[in-house]
C-alpha positions as CSV (number, residue, x, y, z in Angstrom):
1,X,29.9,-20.7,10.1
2,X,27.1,-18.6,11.4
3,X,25.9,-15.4,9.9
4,X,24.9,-12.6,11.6
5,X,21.9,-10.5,10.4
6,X,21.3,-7.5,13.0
7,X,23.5,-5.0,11.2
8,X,21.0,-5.9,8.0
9,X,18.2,-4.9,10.6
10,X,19.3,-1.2,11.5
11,X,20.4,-0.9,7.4
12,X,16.8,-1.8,6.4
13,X,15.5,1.3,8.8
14,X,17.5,3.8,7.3
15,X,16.8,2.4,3.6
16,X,13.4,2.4,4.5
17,X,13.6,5.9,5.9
18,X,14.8,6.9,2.6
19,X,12.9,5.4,0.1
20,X,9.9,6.0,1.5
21,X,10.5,9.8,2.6
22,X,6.9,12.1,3.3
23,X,6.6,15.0,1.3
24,X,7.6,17.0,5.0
25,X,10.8,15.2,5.2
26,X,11.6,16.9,1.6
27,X,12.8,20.1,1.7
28,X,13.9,21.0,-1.6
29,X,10.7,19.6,-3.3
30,X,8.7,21.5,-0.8
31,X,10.8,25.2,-2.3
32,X,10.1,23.6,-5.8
33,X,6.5,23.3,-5.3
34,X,6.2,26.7,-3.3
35,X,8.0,28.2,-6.4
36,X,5.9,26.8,-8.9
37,X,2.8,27.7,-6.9
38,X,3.8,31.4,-6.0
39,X,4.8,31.9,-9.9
40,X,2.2,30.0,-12.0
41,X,-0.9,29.5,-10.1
42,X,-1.4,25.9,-10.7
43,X,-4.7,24.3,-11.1
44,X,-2.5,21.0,-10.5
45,X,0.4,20.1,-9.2
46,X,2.9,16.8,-8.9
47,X,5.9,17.3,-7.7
48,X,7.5,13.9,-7.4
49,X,10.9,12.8,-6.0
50,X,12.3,10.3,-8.2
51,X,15.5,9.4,-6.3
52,X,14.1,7.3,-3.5
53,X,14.5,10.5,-0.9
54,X,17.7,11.8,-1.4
55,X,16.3,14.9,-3.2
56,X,18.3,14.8,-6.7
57,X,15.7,14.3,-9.3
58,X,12.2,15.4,-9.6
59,X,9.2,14.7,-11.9
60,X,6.9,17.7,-11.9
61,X,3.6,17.6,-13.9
62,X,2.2,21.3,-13.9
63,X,-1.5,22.6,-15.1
64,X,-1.8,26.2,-15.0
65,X,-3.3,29.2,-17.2
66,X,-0.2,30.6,-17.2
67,X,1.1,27.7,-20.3
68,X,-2.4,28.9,-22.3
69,X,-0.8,29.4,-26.1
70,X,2.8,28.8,-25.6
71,X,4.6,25.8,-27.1
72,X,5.2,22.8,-24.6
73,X,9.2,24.1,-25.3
74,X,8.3,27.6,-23.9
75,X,6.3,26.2,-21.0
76,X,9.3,24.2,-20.2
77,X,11.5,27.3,-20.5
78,X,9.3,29.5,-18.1
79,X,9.5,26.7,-15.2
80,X,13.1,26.1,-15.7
81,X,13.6,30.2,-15.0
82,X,11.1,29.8,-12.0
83,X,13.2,27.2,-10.7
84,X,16.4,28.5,-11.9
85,X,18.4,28.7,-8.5
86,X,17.0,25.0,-7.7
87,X,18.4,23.1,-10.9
88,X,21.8,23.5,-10.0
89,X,21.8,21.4,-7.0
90,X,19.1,18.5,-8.9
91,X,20.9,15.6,-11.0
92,X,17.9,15.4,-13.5
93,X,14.5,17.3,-13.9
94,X,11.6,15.6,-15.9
95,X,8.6,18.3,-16.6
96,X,5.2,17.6,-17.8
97,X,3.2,21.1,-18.2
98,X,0.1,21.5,-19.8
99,X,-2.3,24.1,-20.3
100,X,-6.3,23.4,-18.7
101,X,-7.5,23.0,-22.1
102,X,-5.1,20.1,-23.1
103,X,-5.0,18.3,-19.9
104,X,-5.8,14.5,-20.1
């Protein structure tokens, strides 16, 4: 019995396509990180897709002014209003967010 292997050759495109997506080819991190800058002025900005392309979860580690004596909790609330008509249409959402002063 002999297998066959070129339908594994055009698969391994597309995966590759996907896992390895350009920030360009994301559109929905792109309005995240427009969002975020437009909002909170970042002095940094991550904003990572997690789920090998497909655009449903995002790491985002923020350093901006704008956290400067507010509790990690209420830095995490003021993104998650930025980015309120985003979240629905993400599976998971991990924030880092930091103030200048504290960042590592």
């Amino acid at each position: 019995m002999q297998r066959s292997f070129k339908s594994l050759s055009s698969l391994g495109n597309q995966y590759l396509k996907r896992s390895f997506s350009t920030a360009s080819d994301d559109a929905k991190g792109n309005k995240i990180r427009s969002l975020l800058v437009d909002q909170l002025k970042p002095i940094s900005l991550d904003v990572i897709d997690m789920s090998g392309g497909c655009g449903s979860m995002y790491r985002i580690d923020i350093v901006s002014e704008e956290f400067k004596g507010k509790s990690i909790l209420n830095q995490h609330r003021q993104v998650n209003s930025i980015l309120k008509d985003v979240i629905p249409s993400l599976h998971g959402l991990t924030l880092n967010t930091k103030a200048p002063s504290t960042q590592e």
